[in-house]
MARROTI-859541 format. One line per field, with one value per residue: residue in three letters; x, y, z of N, C-alpha, C, CB in turn. Coordinates in steps of 0.2 Angstrom, whole numbers, plus 5000, padded with zeros to 4 digits. Glycine has a CB too. Example, Ala and Ser with C-alpha at 12.3 -4.5 7.8 and 13.67 -1.06 7.14 Angstrom:
BEGIN
residu = [ALA	SER]
nc1 = [5066	5064]
nc2 = [4972	4989]
nc3 = [5039	5035]
cac1 = [5062	5068]
cac2 = [4978	4995]
cac3 = [5039	5036]
cc1 = [5066	5064]
cc2 = [4984	5000]
cc3 = [5039	5039]
cbc1 = [5057	5070]
cbc2 = [4978	4997]
cbc3 = [5045	5029]
//
This chain:
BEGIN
residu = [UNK	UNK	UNK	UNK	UNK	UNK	UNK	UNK	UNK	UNK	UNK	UNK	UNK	UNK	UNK	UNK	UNK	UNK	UNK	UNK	UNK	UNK	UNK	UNK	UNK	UNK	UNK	UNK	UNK	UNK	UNK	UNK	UNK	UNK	UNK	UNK	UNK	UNK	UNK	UNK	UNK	UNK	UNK	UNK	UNK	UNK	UNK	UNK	UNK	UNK	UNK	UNK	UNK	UNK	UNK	UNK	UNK	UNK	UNK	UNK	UNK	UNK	UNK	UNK	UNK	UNK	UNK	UNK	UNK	UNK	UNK	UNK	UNK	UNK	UNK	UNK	UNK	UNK	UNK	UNK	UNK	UNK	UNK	UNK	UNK	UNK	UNK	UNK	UNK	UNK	UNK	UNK	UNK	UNK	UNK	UNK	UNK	UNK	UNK	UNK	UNK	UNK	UNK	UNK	UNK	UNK	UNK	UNK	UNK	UNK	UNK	UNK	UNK	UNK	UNK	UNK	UNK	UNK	UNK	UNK	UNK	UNK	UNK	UNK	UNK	UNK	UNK	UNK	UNK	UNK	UNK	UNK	UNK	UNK	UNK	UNK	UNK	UNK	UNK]
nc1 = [5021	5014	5010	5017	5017	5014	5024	5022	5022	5034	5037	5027	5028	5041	5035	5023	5032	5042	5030	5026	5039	5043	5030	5032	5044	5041	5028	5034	5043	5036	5025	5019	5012	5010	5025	5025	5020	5019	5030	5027	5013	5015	5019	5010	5001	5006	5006	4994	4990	4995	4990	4975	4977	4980	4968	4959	4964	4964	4952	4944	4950	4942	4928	4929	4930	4919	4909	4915	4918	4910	4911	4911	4900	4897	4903	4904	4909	4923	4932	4944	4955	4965	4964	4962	4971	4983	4979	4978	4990	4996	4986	4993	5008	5006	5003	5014	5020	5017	5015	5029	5031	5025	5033	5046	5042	5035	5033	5025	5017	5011	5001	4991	4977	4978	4988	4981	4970	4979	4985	4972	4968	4979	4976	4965	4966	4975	4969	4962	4966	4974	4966	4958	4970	4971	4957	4960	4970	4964	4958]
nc2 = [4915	4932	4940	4933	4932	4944	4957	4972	4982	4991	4992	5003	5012	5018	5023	5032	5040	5044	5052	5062	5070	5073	5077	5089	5096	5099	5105	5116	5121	5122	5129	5144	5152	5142	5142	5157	5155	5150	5141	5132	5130	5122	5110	5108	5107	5099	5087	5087	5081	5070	5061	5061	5055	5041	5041	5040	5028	5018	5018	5016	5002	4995	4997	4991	4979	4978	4978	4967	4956	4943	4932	4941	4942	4932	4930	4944	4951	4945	4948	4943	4947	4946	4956	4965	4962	4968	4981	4983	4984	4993	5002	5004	5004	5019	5025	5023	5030	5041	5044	5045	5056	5066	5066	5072	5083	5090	5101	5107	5099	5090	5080	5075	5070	5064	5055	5046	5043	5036	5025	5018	5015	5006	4995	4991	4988	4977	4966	4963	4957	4947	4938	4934	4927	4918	4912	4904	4895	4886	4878]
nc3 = [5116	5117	5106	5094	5078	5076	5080	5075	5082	5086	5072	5068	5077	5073	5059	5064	5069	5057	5050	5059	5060	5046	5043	5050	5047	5031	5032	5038	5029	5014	5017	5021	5028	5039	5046	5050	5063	5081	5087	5097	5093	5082	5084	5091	5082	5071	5077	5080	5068	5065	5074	5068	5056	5062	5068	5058	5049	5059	5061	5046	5046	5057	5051	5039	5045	5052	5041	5035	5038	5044	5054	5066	5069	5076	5090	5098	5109	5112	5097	5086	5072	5057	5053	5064	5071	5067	5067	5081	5084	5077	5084	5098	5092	5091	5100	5110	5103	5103	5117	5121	5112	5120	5130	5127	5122	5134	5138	5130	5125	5134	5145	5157	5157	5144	5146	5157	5146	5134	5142	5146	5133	5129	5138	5138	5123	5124	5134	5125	5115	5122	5126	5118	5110	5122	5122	5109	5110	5119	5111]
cac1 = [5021	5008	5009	5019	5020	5014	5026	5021	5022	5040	5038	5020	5030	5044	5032	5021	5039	5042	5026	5028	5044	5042	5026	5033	5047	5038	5023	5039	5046	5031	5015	5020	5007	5014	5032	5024	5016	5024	5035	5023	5009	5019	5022	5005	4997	5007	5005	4985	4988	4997	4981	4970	4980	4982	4962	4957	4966	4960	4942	4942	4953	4937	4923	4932	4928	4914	4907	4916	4918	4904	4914	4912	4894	4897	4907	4904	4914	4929	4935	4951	4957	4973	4965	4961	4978	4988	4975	4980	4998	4996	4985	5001	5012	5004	5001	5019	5025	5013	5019	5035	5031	5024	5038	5051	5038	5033	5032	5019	5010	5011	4994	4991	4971	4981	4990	4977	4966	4983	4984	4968	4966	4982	4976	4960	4969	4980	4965	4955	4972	4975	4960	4959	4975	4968	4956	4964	4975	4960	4953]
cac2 = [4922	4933	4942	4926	4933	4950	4962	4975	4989	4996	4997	5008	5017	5022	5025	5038	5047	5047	5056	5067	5073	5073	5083	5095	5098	5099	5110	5122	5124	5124	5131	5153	5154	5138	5146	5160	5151	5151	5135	5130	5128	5121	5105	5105	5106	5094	5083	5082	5078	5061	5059	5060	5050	5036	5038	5037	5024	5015	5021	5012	4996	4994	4999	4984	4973	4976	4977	4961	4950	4937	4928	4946	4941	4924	4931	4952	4952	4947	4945	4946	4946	4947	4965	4968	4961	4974	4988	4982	4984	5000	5008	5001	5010	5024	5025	5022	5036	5049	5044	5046	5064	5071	5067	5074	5090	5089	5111	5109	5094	5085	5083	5067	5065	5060	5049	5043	5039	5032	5020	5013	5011	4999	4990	4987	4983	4972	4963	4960	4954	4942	4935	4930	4921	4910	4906	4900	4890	4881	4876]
cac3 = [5116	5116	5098	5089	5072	5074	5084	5071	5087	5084	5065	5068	5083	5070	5055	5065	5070	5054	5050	5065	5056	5040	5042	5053	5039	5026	5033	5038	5020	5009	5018	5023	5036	5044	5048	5055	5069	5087	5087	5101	5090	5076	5086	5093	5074	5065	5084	5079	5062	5064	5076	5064	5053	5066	5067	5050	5047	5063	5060	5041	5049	5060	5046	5035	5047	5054	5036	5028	5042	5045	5060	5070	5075	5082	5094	5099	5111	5111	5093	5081	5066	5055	5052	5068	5074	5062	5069	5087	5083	5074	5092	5103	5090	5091	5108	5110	5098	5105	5126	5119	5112	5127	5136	5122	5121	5138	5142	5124	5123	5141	5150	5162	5154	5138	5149	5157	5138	5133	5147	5147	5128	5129	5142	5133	5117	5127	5136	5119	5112	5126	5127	5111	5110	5126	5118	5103	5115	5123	5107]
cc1 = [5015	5006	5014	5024	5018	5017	5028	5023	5028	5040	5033	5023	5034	5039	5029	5027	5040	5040	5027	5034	5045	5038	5029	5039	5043	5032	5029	5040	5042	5026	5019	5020	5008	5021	5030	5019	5022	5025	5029	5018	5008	5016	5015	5000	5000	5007	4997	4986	4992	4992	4977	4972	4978	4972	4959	4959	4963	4950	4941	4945	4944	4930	4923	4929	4923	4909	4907	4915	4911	4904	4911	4906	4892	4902	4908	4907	4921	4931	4942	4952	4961	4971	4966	4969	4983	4981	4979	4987	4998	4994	4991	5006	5011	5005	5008	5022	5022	5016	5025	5036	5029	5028	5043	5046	5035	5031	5025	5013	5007	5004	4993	4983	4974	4986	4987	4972	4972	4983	4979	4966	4971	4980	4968	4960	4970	4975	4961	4962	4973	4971	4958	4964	4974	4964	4955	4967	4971	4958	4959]
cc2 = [4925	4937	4937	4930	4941	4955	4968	4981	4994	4997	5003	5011	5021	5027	5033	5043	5052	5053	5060	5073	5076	5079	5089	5100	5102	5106	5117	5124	5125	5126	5137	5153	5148	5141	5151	5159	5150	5142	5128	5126	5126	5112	5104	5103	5101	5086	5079	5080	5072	5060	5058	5057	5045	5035	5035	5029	5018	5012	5015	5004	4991	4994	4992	4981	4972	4975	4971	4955	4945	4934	4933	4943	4937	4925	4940	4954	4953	4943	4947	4943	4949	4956	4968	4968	4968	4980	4989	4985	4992	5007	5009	5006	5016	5028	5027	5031	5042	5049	5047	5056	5067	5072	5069	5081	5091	5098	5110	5104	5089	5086	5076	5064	5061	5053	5044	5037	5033	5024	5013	5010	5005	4993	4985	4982	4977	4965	4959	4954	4948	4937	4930	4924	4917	4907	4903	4894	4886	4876	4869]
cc3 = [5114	5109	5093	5085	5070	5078	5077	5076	5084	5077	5065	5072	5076	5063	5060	5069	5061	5050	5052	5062	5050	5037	5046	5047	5033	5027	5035	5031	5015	5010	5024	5028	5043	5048	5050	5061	5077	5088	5091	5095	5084	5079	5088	5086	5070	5072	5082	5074	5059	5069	5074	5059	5055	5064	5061	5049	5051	5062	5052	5042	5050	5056	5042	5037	5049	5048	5032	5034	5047	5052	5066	5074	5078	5087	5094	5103	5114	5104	5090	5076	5063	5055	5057	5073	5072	5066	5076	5087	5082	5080	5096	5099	5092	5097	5112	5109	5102	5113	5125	5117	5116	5129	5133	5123	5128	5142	5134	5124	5129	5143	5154	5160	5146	5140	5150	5151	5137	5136	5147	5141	5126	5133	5139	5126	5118	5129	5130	5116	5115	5127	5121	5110	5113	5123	5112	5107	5117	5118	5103]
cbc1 = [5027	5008	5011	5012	5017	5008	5032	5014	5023	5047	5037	5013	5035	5052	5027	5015	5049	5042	5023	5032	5048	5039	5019	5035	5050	5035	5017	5046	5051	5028	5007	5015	4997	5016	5038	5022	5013	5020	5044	5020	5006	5028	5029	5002	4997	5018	5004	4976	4988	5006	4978	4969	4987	4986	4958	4962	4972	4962	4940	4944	4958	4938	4926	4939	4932	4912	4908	4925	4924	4903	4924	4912	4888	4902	4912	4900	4914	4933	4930	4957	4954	4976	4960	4955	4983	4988	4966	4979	5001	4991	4978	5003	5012	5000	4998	5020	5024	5002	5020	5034	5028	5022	5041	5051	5031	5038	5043	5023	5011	5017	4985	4991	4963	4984	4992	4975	4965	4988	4983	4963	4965	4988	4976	4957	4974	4984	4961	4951	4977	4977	4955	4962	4979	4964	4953	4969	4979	4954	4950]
cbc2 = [4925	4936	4952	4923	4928	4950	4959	4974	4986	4994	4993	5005	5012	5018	5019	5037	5041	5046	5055	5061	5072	5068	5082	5094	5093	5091	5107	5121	5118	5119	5122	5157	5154	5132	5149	5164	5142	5156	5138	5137	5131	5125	5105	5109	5114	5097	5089	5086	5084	5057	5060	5065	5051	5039	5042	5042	5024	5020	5035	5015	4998	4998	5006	4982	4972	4981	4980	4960	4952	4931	4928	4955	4942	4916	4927	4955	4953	4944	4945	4945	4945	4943	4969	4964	4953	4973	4987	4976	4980	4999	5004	4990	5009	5024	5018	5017	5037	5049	5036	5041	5066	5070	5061	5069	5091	5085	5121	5109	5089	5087	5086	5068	5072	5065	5050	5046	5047	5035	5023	5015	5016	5000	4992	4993	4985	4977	4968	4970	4958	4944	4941	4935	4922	4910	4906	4904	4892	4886	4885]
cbc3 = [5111	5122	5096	5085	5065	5072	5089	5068	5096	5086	5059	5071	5091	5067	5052	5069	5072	5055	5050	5072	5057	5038	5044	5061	5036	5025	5040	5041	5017	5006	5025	5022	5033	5040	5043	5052	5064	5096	5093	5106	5092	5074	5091	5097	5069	5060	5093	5079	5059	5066	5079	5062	5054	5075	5068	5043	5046	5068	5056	5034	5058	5066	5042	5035	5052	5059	5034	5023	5046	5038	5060	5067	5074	5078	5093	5101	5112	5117	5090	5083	5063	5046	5049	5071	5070	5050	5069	5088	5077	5068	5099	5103	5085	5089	5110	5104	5087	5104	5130	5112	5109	5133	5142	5113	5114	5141	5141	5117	5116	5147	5145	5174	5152	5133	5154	5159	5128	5134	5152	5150	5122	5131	5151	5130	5114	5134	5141	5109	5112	5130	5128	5105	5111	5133	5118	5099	5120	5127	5101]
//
């Protein structure tokens, strides 16, 4: 199998749901100037702010690694590791949850270039990911 021990994707898919919901609750009931906002741009504002979430966490995943890990420069391009695995998982979740929300909010947040980004950062992920694993398997 191609992720073994790490099919991390559906628990990172439900986590950023629910973030997604949580915060939108939550920003309704405690923040004024939030509730007066047109529904529209409720769902788009609490939308960027599990993407920015998603980055951060991504962004210091990748920071970690490129800072601790010594293995990275024996191999630049294609590498992995347990962190990078769990990060992997966590893009594919995301990625997931956010396709998912287009097409749930599809009159507010639908657009085909975010399709597109989507698309190609899985198949990136996917390609680094696989790649890896052969060559583990060769070795």
């Amino acid at each position: 199998m191609i992720y073994d021990q790490n099919y991390q994707i559906i628990p990172f898919f439900f986590l950023f749901t629910i973030i997604f919901s949580s915060s939108l609750r939550l920003f309704q009931k405690y923040w004024k100037e939030f509730r007066n906002l047109d529904p529209h741009v409720q769902i788009q504002f609490v939308s960027r702010v599990v993407s920015c979430i998603n980055a951060l966490v991504i962004t210091l995943a990748a920071a970690y690694v490129l800072l601790t890990d010594d293995k990275l420069y024996a191999n630049k391009l294609v590498y992995t590791s347990p962190i990078l695995t769990i990060a992997y998982n966590l893009v594919f979740g995301y990625l997931l949850y956010d396709f998912l929300c287009m097409l749930w909010y599809r009159n507010i947040l639908f657009d085909w270039q975010f399709v597109l980004h989507h698309l190609v950062s899985c198949i990136a992920c996917f390609i680094s990911t696989v790649s890896e694993f052969k060559k583990k398997e060769k070795n």
